[in-house]
C-alpha positions as CSV (number, residue, x, y, z in Angstrom):
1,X,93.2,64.9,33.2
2,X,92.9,61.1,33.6
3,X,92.3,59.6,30.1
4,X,91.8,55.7,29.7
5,X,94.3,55.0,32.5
6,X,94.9,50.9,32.8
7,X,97.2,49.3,35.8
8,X,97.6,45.7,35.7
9,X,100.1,44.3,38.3
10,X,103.1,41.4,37.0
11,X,100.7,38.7,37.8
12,X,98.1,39.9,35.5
13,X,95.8,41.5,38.1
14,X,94.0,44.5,37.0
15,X,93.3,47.1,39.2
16,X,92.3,49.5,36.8
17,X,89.9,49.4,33.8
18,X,90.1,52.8,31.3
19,X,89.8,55.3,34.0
20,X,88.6,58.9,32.4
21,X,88.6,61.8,34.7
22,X,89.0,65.5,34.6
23,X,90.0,67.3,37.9
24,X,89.4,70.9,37.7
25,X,91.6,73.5,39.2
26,X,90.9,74.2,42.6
27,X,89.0,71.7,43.1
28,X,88.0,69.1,45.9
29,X,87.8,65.7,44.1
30,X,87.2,62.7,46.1
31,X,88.0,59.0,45.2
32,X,85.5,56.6,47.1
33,X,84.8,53.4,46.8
34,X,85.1,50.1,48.8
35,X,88.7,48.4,49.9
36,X,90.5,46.7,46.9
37,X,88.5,49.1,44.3
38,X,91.8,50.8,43.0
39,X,90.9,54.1,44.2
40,X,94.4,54.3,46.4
41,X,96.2,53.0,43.2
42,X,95.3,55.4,40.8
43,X,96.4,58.3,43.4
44,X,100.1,56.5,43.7
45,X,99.9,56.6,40.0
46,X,98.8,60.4,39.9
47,X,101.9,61.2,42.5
48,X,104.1,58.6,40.5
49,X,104.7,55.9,43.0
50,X,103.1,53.7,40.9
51,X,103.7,53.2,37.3
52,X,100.9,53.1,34.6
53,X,100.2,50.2,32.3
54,X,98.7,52.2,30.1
55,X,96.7,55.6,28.9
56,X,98.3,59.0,30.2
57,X,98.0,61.4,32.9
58,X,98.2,65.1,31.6
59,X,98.6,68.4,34.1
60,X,97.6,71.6,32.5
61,X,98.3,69.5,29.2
62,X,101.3,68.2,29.8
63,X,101.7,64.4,29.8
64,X,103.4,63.6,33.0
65,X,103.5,60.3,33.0
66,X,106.9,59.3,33.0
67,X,108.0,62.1,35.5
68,X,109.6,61.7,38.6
69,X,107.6,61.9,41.7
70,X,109.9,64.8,42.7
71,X,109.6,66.9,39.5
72,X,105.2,66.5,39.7
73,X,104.7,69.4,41.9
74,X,102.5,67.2,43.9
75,X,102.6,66.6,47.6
76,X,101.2,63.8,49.3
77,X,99.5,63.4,52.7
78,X,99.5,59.8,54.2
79,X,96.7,57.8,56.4
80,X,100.2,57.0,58.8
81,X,101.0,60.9,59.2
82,X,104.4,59.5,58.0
83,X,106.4,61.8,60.6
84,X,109.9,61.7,61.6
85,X,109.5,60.7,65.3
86,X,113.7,62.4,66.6
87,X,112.3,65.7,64.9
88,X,110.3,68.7,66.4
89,X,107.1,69.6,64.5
90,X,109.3,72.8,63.5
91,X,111.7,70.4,61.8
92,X,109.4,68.0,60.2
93,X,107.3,70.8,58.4
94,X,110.9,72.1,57.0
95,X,112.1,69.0,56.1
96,X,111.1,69.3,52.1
97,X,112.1,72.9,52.2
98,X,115.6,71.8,53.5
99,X,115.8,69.1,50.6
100,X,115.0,71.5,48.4
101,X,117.9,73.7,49.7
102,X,115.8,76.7,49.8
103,X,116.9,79.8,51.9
104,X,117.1,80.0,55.3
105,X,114.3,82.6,56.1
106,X,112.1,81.6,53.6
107,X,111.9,78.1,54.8
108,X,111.2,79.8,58.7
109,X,109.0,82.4,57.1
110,X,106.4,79.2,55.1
111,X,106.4,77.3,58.4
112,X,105.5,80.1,60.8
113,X,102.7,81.0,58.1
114,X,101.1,77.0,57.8
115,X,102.2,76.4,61.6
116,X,99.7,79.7,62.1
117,X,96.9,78.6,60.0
118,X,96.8,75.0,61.5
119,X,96.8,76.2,65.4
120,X,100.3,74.7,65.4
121,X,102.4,77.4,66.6
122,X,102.4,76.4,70.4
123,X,103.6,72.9,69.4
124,X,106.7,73.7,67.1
125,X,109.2,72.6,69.5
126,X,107.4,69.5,70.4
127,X,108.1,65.8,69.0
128,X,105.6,63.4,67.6
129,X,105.5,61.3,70.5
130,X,103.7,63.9,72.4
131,X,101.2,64.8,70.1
132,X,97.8,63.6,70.0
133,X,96.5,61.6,66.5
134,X,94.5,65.2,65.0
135,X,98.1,67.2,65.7
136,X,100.1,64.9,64.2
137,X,97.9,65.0,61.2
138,X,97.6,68.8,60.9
139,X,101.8,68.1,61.2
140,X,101.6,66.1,58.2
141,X,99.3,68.4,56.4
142,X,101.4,71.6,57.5
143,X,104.9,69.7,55.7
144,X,102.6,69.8,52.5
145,X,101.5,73.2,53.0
146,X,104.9,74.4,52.9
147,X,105.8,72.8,49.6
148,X,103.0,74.9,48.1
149,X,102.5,72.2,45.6
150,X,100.2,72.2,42.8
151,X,98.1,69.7,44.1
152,X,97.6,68.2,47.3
153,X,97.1,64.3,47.3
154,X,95.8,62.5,50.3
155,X,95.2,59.0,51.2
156,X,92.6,58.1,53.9
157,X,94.8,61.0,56.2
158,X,91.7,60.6,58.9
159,X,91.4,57.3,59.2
160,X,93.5,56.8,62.1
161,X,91.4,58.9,64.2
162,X,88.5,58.2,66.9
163,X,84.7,59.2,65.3
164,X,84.5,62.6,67.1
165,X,88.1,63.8,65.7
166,X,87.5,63.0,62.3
167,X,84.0,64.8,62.2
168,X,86.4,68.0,63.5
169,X,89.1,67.8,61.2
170,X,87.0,67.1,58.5
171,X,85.3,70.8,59.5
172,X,89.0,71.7,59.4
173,X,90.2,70.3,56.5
174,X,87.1,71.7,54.0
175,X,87.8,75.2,55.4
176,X,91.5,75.3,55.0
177,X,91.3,73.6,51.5
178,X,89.0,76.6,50.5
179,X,91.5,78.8,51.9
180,X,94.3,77.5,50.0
181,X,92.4,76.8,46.9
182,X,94.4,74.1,45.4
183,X,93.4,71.5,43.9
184,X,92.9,68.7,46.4
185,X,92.5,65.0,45.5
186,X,91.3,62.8,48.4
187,X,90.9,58.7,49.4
188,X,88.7,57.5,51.5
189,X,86.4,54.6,52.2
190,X,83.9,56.4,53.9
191,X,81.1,58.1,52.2
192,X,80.1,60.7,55.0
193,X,83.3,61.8,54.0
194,X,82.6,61.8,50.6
195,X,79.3,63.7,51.2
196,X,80.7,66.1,53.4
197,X,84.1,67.6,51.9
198,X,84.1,66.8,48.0
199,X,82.9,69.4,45.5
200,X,83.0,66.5,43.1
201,X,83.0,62.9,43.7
202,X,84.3,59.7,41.8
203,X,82.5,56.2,43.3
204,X,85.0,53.3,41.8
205,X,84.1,49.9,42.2
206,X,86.4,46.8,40.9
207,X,88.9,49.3,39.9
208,X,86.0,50.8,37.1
209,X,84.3,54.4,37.3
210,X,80.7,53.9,38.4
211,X,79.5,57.4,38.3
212,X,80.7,60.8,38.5
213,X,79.4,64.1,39.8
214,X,79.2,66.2,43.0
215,X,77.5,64.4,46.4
216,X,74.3,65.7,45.5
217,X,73.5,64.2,42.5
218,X,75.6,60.7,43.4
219,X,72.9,60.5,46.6
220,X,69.7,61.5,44.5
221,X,70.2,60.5,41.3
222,X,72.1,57.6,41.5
223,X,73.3,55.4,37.9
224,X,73.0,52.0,39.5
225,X,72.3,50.0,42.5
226,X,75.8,49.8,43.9
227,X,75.9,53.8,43.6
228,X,72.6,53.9,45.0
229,X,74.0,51.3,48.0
230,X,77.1,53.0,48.6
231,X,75.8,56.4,48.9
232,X,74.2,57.4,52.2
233,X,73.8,56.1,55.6
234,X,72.1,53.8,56.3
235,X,71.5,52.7,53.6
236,X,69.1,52.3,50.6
237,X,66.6,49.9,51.4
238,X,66.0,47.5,48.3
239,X,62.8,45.5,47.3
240,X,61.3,43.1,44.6
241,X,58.8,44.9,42.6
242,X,56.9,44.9,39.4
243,X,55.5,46.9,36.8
244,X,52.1,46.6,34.8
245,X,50.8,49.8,33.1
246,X,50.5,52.5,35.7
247,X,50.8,50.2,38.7
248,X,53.7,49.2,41.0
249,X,53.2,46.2,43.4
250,X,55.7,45.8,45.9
251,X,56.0,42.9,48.8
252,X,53.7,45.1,50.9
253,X,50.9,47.1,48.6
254,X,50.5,48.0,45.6
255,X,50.3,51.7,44.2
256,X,49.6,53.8,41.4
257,X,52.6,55.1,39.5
258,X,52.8,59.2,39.7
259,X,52.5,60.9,36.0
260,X,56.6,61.2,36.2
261,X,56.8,57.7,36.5
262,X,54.2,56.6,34.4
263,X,56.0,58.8,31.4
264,X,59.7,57.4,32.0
265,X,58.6,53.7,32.0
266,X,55.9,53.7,29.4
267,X,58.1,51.6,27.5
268,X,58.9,48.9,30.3
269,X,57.3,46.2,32.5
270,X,57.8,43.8,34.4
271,X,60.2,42.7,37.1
272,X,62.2,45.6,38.6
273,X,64.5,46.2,41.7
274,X,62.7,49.3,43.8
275,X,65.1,51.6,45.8
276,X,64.0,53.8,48.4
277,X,65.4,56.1,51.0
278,X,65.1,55.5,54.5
279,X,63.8,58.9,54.6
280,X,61.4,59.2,51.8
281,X,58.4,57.1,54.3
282,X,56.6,58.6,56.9
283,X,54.5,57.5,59.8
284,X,50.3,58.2,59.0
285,X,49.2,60.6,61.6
286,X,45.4,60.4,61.9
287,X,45.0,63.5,62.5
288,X,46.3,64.8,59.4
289,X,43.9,65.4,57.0
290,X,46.0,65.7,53.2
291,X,47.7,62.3,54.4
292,X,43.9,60.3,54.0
293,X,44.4,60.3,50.3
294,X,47.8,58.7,50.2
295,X,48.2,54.7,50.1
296,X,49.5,53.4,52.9
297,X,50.5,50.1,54.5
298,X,51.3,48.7,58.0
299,X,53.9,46.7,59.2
300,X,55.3,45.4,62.7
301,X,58.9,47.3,63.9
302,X,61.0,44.6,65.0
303,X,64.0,46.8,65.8
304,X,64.2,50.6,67.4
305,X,67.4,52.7,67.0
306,X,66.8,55.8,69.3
307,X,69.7,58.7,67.7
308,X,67.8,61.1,69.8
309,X,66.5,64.0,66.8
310,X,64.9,60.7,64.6
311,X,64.8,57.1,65.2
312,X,65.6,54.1,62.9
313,X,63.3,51.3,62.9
314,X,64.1,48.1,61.5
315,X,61.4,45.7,59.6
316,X,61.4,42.2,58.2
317,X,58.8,41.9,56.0
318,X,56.8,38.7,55.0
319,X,58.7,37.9,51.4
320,X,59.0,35.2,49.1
321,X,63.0,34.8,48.2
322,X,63.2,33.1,44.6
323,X,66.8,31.0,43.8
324,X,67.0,33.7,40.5
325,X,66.4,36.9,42.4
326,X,69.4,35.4,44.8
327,X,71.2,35.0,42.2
328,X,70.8,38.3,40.4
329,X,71.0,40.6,43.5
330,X,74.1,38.8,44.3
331,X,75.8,39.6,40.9
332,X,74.7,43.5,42.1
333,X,76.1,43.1,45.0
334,X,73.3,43.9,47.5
335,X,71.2,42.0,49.8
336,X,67.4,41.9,49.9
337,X,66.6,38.8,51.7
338,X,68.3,38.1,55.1
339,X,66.7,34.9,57.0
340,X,64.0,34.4,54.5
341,X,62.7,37.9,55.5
342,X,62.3,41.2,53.3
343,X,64.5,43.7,55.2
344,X,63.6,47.7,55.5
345,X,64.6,50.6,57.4
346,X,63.1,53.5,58.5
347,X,64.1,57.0,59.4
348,X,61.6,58.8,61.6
349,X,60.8,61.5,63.8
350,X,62.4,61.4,67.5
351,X,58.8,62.0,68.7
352,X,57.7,58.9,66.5
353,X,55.0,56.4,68.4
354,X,56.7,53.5,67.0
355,X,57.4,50.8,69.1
356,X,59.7,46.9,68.9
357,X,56.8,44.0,68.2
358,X,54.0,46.7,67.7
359,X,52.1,47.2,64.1
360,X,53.4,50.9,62.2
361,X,50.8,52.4,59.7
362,X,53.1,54.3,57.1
363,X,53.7,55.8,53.4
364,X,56.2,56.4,51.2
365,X,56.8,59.1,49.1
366,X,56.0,57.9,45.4
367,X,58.3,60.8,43.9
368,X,61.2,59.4,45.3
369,X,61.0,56.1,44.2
370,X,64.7,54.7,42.4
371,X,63.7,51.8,40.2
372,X,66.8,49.4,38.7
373,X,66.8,46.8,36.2
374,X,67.1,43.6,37.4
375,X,69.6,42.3,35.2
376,X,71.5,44.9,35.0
377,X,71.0,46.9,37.8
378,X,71.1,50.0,36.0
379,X,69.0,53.1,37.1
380,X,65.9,52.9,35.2
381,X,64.8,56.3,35.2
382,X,68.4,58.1,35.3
């Protein structure tokens, strides 16, 4: 557990504001955020390479906070692998055993076993030199492995690596950590990561807890606008909107709250921040019959992104950008006007007719609608 944990560096920086958490046992926790947010900082703290201003940092209880790093039963896993380039992969995956004087066989026996489980065996007697970047990584992981540590703590380990290797060794590392089952805190930057291996996630942002709870709920139920921004790719698109009674005008229709809605914000009106996924519009097909009833509104693609299964198009929408709403989305760090222009994305069907400079009929799904304060930036309806 992680109760009110503070760090504040000798020239009165603070990295870390009363940081609660509780890390269950087994489980895959994942600290994201943005660079500079303090997420890599509280893991040296959790390890003990970094010492803690104040609050404490209990292990089944037990206050370890002024333990050595050696004594923590933790073993860390580095973004730089962090390998000894004169040994052989045999050697560097001993190398703690050795410091820890332990027998002979025992310490061949643990690195035949984790050598075996991360396809390693072939490359024992090789260096580090010869390895390619996802090797030396499973290297780095296997010298943790062998420790058989209480915890395994790991700082942006797949950074290093080109797109398509860290897609595979994230496969890799979510399969062997459920092999294992130990408790696993990870760093990263990258939310598909985030998404993709944690069972629960942590989002900090200037070194402060913004929400906590597994990928699922952080994507579709998020707290706040940054949550909301940070979580999913691309991203959420964000618009000026406003309330009165049960309707919501937005820069390009208006529409009728749904009855959920209309409950949850009996009590407010007014101006509001509107949040919607890239995924929750669709293209009106004219042939469908159900989609007639829905509200819909038009709108010229300026940009196509072809992925092949969908396609991303890109609007700038016709919108009036006030000096206060600047100001106010700025302070919430996201951007809703870019060259005097309202801009939206779009997820849609490969088969999609849209086209760059031509006029796209669509609709958005009303249900899915996130709607933040404007001061605060809170979720209104969380």
């Amino acid at each position: 557990m992680i109760d009110k944990v503070t760090k504040r560096f000798s020239d009165g920086t603070e990295a870390l504001s009363e940081v609660s958490l509780t890390i269950h046992d087994g489980e895959f926790f994942i600290l994201v955020g943005p660079s500079g947010c303090g997420k890599s900082t509280l893991l040296n703290m959790i390890v003990g390479l970094e010492d803690i201003t104040q609050g404490e940092i209990r292990v089944d209880g037990r206050v370890i906070n002024a333990l050595d790093p050696k004594d923590r039963n933790m073993a860390m896993v580095f973004q730089s692998y962090a390998l000894y380039p004169h040994m052989t992969v045999r050697e560097n995956m001993a190398f703690p055993l050795k410091l820890a004087k332990r027998p002979k066989e025992e310490i061949e026996q643990k690195v035949k076993q984790a050598a075996a489980m991360l396809e390693l065996t072939k490359l024992l007697g090789r260096k580090p030199a010869s390895l390619s970047g996802g090797q030396r990584q499973r290297v780095a992981m296997g010298r943790a492995i062998v420790r058989q540590p209480q915890a395994f703590l790991m700082d942006e380990p797949l950074s290093n690596l080109d797109a398509k290797l860290r897609v595979q060794m994230r496969t890799e590392l979510a399969r062997l950590q459920k092999r294992l089952d130990t408790t696993t805190i990870y760093v990263t930057h990258d939310q598909s990561e985030a998404m993709t291996l944690g069972d629960r996630v942590a989002l900090l942002h200037q070194g402060k807890v913004q929400q906590v709870g597994t990928p699922r709920e952080l994507y579709m139920v998020p707290r706040n606008v940054f949550v909301a921004s940070f979580m999913g790719s691309p991203a959420m698109n964000f618009l000026p909107g406003r309330v009165e009674e049960d309707r919501l005008t937005l820069p390009m229709a208006e529409f009728k709250l749904p009855p959920n809605l209309q409950e949850r914000l009996a009590s407010f009106q007014g101006a509001i921040i509107v949040g919607i996924r890239p995924e929750h519009f669709q293209e009106v097909d004219p042939t469908k019959e159900e989609q007639a009833m829905l509200p819909a509104f038009k709108a010229t693609v300026d940009v196509i992104e072809w992925m092949g299964a969908e396609v991303y198009a890109h609007f700038n929408l016709p919108g009036e950008s006030s000096g206060r709403l600047q100001s106010l989305t700025k302070n919430l760090a996201i951007e809703i006007f870019k060259d005097n222009a309202l801009q939206l994305i779009v997820r849609l069907d490969g088969a999609s007719r849209a086209k760059e400079g031509k006029e796209l009929e669509m609709q958005l799904d009303l249900g899915k609608l996130h709607l933040f304060n404007i001061q605060s930036g809170e979720n209104l309806i969380f």
